[in-house]
N, C-alpha and C positions, 0 to 999 in steps of 0.2 A: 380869354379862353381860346378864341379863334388864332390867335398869334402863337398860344402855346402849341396849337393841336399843328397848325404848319410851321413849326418849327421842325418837333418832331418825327413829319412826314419826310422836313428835308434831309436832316439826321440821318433816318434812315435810308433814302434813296440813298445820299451818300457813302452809306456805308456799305449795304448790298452794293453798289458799282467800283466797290473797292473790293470786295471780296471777289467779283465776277472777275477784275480786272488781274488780281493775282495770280503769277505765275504758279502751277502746280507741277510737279515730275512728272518724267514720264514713265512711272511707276506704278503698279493697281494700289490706287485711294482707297482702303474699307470706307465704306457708308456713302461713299461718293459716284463713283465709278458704277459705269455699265457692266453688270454680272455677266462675264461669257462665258461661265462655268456651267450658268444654266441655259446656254443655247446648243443647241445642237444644229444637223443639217435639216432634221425632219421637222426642226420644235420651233420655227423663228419667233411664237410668240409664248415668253417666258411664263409657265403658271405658279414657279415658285420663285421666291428668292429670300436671302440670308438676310434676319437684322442682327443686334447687338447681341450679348449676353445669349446664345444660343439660342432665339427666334428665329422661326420659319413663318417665311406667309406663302400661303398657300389660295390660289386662285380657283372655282369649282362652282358650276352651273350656276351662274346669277351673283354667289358672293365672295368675299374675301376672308380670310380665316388664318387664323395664328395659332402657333404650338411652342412650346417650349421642349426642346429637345431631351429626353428622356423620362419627360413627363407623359408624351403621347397621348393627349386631350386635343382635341381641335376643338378651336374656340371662335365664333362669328366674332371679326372685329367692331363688334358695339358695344359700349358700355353703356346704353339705357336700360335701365332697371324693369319698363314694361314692357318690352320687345320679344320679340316671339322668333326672331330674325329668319333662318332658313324654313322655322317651321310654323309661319304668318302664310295667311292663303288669302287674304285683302292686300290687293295690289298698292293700294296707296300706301297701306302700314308697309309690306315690305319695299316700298322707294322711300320712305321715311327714315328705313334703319341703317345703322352708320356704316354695315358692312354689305350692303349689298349693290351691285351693278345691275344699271338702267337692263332690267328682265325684256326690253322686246327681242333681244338678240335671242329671246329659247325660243322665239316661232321660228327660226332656219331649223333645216336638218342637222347640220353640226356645230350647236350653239357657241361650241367652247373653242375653235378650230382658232377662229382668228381676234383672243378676248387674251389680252397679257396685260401683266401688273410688273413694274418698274418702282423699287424703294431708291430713295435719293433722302440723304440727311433726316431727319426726322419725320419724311411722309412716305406712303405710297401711291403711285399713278394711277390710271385707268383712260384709256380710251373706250367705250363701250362701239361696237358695230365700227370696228374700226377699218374694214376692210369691203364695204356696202355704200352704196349711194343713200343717203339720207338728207332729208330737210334742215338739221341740227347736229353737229358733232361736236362733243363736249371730252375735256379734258377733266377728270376729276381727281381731286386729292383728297389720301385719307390720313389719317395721323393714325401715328402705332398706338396709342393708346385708347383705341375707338372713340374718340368723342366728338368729334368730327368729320363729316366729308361737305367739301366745297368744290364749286366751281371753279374752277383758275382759267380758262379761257373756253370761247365757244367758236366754231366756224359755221359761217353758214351758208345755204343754198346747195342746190345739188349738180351743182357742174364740175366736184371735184370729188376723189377718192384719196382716202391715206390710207396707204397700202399694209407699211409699216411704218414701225419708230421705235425709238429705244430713250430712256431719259440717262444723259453720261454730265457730270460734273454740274448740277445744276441749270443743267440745257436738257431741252425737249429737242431730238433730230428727229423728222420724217421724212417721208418716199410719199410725193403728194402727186396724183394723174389731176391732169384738167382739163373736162371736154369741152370744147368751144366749135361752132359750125362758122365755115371760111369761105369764100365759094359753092356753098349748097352742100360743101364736103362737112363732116366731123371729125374734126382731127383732138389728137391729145395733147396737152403738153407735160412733161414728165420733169419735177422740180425734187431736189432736198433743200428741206429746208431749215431754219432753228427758230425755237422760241424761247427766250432765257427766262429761269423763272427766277430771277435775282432782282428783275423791275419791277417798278411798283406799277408801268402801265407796256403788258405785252403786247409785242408786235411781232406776228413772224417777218424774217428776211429767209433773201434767197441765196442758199450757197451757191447753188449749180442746175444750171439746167441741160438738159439732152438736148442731142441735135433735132432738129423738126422732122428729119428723110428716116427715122429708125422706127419700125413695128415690131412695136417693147413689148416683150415675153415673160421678164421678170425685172423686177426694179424694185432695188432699193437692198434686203437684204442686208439691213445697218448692222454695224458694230461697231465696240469703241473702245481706245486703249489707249491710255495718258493722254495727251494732247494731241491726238489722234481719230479720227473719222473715217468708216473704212463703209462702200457700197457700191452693189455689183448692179450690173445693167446686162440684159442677154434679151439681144432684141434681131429681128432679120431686114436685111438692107434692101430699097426697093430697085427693081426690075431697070438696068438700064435703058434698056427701050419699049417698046410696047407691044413686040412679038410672046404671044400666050401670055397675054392681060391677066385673061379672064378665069384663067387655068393659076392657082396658088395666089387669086387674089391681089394677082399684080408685083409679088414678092418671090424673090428670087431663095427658096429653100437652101441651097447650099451656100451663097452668103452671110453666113452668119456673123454678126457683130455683139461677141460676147467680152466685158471690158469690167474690171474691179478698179475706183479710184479711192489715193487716200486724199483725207483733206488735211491739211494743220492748219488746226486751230488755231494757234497762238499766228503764224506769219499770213493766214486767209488764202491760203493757195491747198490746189491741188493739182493733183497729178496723178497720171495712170500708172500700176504698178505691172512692172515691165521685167521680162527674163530675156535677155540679150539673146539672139543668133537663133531664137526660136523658131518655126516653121510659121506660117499664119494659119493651119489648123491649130495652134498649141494658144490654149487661152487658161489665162488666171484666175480661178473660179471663188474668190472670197480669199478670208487669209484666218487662221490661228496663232494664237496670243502661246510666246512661250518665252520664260527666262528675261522679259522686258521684250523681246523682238516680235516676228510675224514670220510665221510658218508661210511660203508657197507654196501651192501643190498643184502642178499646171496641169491639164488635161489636154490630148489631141485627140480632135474629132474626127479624124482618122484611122481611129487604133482602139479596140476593143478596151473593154475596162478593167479586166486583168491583165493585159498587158503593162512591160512597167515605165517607170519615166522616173527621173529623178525628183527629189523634194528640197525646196532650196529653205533657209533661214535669213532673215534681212534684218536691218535697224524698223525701226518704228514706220517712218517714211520711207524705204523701201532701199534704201541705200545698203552699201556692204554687203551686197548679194554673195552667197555661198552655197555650195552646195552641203547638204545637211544630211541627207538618206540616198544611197543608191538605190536605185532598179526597184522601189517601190509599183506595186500594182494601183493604178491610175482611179480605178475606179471609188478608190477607198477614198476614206478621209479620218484629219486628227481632231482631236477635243483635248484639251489639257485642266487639269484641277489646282495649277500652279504646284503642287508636288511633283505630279506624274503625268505627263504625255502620253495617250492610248490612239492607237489605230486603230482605226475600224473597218472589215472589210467585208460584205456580204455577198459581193457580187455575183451573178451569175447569167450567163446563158440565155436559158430560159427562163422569162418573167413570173412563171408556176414555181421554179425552183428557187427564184429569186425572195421570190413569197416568201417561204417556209423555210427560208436558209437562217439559221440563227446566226448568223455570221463567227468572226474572231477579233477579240479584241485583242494585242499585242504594246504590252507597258511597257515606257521606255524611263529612265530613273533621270536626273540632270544630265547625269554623264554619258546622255543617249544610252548604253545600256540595258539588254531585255531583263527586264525584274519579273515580270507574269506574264500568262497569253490565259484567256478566259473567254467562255462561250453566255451568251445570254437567255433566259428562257422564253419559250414562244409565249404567245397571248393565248389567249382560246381559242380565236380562229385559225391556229396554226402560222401567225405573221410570226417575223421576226418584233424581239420588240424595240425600239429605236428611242434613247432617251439620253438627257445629259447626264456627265457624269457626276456634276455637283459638287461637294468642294472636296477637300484631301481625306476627311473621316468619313464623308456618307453622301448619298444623294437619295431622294424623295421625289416619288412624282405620285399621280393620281389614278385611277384606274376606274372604269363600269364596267357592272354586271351588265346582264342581258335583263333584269326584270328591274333593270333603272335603279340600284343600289348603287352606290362608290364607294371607294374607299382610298386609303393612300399606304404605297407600299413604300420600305425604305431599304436604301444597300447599306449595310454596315461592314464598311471595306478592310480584310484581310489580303492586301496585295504584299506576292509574294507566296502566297499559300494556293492558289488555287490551280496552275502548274494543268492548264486547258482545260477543265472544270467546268460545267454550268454554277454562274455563280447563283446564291439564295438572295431571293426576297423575301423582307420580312414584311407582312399584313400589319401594319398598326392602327388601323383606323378603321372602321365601316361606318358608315351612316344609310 
C-alpha cells in the first residue's frame, strides 16, 4: 500500500510540473488568468470575480458568496446542511463554514478595504489581513462548489507585510515589505515574489527585489497578462548630502523615483517599461490590457492632470512602442472589458470638486473609435463612484448602507445608447 500511495504522489508531482512547465499564449486564459476586468485604479483588491457557466463570486464583510447570473440569489459558498453561515453569531461555527474569511479583519475600521478573492481553475483564493502585520498569514482555498476550504500555505512572524497579490496561471504573485533593524536603524526590504500552486511542497522565491536607498510609497500594484507580470514601485530617493536632514526626514521630496517593471515569465527576466526621449518628470504609472498589448499612459509631475500627454500601445514586454491616442488629459486613466476600452476622467482643481465630480467615461470600440461617453452616479455622500467595469455584458460590485445593510448593484450595459447620460444601477441584492 505504501509503494502504491508514492507512486501516485510521484505521478502526480509529475504531472503538475508538466502542466506548470507548459507553454501558455499570450492571450487572456478564461479560468486561468488574472481578471483585470475587475481591477480598477481605486479597487486593487478585487471583491468579485467571474466563474464558468455564468457565476459570480462575490467577496463582502467576512464571506464569500456565489450567484448565478440572472438568477440573482446570493448564496454563502457552503454547502453544509447545519450551517447558519453569514447569519451564525458563535465565532467558532462561523470559522467552521466553508464560506467564510478568518472575521479578525472586521475589528479594523475598513474591514473590506484591503480583503480580495482571486478564482484560478476550479478554486478561489483568499489572503485574509492581507495588508497588517500579524503573527500568522494564511493563504486559503475554496472550491466553487463549497465543500471545502484549506489551507495551501502559511507565513509566519511579523517582520513582514504583503501588501498585495494577485493569483495569474496558477502562481501566487505578491508585493512583500520586510522589516529588519541594521545599525540601530530599521530599514525595509521590498521583494515580488511567487508561489506556484502546481507543487506538491510550496516555496515562495524571489523575483525581484528594490534597491536598499528607495523610501517606497507604493509597491507592488500587480497585474498580469499572458506570460507577463506587471508592478509599479513609487518611492523618494534619499538626500545626497546631509544639509536639512532633519527637515523631510532626510529625503529629498522632489526626487521622486516612480518606475513600473514587466517581468516574463517564461524567459525570468525583467525590465522597466520605458517611453524613449521622455523628460525625467514623465513617469509610467501601471499599464492596461488591450487587444493582447499594454496601454501606456505616462504622467509628468510637472504638469497638472488635465493637461494632455500622449497614450502609447506596446507588445506584451513593452516592445513596439506606438503612439495610440493624442493629447489625452494625463490625469485620467483606461479600464478595458476586452470588448470596449473606457476612459476615465474626473479630475479636478479642487479636491472639494474632485469629490463630487462624477467624472466621464469616453468608449472606444477596437477600431479606437468613440462608440459612447457616459457619466456615473454619485454615492450618497456625494463621491464619485469609482469601480471596475467588469466584463462586455455587466459588471457588479457591492455597496453599504449607513445602518450596516449591503447589498450588490449590477450594470446591465447598453453601450452605445447612453450618448453622456448618467448611466442606471440596478439593486439586486440586499441583505
Amino acid at each position: 500500500m505504501r509503494r502504491i500511495k508514492t507512486y501516485l504522489i510521484i505521478v502526480n508531482l509529475i504531472f503538475l510540473t508538466g502542466c506548470a512547465n507548459k507553454a501558455m499564449p499570450d492571450t487572456y486564459v478564461e479560468n486561468y488568468d488574472y481578471q483585470y476586468r475587475q481591477w480598477s485604479d481605486s479597487i486593487a483588491f478585487p471583491k468579485v470575480q467571474q466563474g464558468s457557466d455564468n457565476i459570480v463570486y462575490i467577496y463582502k464583510n467576512g464571506f464569500i458568496y456565489f450567484m448565478e447570473e440572472g438568477n440573482d440569489v446570493l448564496v454563502p459558498l457552503c454547502n453544509k446542511v447545519d450551517c447558519l453561515h453569514d447569519r451564525e453569531t458563535d465565532q467558532q461555527k462561523i470559522k467552521e463554514c466553508n464560506a467564510s474569511v478568518d472575521l479578525e479583519e472586521l475589528a479594523n475600521i475598513n474591514p473590506d478595504k484591503d480583503i480580495a478573492i482571486a478564482k484560478c481553475g476550479d478554486y478561489l483564493y483568499c489572503i485574509p489581513l492581507s495588508c497588517y502585520e500579524t503573527d500568522e498569514r494564511i493563504l486559503y482555498r475554496y472550491a466553487l462548489d463549497g465543500t471545502a476550504k484549506d489551507v495551501v500555505y502559511k507565513w509566519d512572524g511579523k517582520s513582514s507585510i504583503i501588501v498585495n497579490w494577485i493569483i495569474h496561471r496558477n502562481n501566487l504573485y505578491y508585493a512583500e515589505k520586510r522589516y529588519y533593524e541594521e545599525d540601530e536603524e530599521i530599514k525595509v526590504e521590498c521583494t515580488i515574489k511567487r508561489l506556484s500552486l502546481n507543487t506538491f511542497f510550496h516555496r515562495p522565491e524571489t523575483v525581484y527585489t528594490a534597491e536598499e536607498n528607495l523610501r517606497v510609497l507604493t509597491w507592488g500594484n500587480l497585474q498580469a497578462y499572458g506570460n507577463y507580470v506587471y508592478f509599479e514601485i513609487i518611492s523618494m530617493l534619499p538626500k545626497e548630502g546631509d544639509s536639512q536632514k532633519e527637515e523631510n526626514n532626510g529625503y529629498d521630496y522632489d526626487r521622486l523615483y516612480n518606475k513600473t517593471f514587466v517581468y516574463d515569465i517564461q524567459a525570468d527576466k525583467i525590465e522597466e517599461l520605458q517611453i524613449p526621449d521622455m523628460p525625467k518628470s514623465v513617469h509610467v504609472l501601471g499599464v492596461q490590457f488591450w487587444q493582447d498589448q499594454i496601454i501606456l499612459d505616462p504622467y509628468d509631475d510637472e504638469k497638472r492632470g488635465d493637461e494632455p500627454m500622449p497614450v502609447y500601445i506596446a507588445d506584451l514586454d513593452g516592445s513596439n512602442l506606438k503612439v495610440l491616442l493624442e493629447d489625452v488629459p494625463q490625469a485620467g486613466y483606461f479600464l478595458s472589458d476586452g470588448e470596449y476600452l473606457y476612459f476615465f476622467d474626473d479630475w479636478m482643481e479642487d479636491i472639494d470638486d474632485w469629490l463630487r465630480n462624477p467624472g466621464k467615461y469616453v468608449v472606444y470600440d477596437k477600431d479606437m473609435q468613440i462608440v459612447d461617453t457616459f457619466m456615473t452616479p454619485l454615492n450618497e455622500n456625494g463621491r464619485a463612484q469609482r469601480f471596475p467595469v467588469g466584463d462586455r455584458n455587466r459588471m457588479y460590485f457591492t455597496y453599504e448602507k449607513e445602518d450596516g445593510t449591503w447589498g450588490v448593484k449590477c450594470w446591465e450595459k447598453k453601450i452605445g445608447e447612453y450618448r453622456g447620460k448618467t448611466i442606471t444601477l440596478t439593486e439586486i441584492m440586499d441583505r
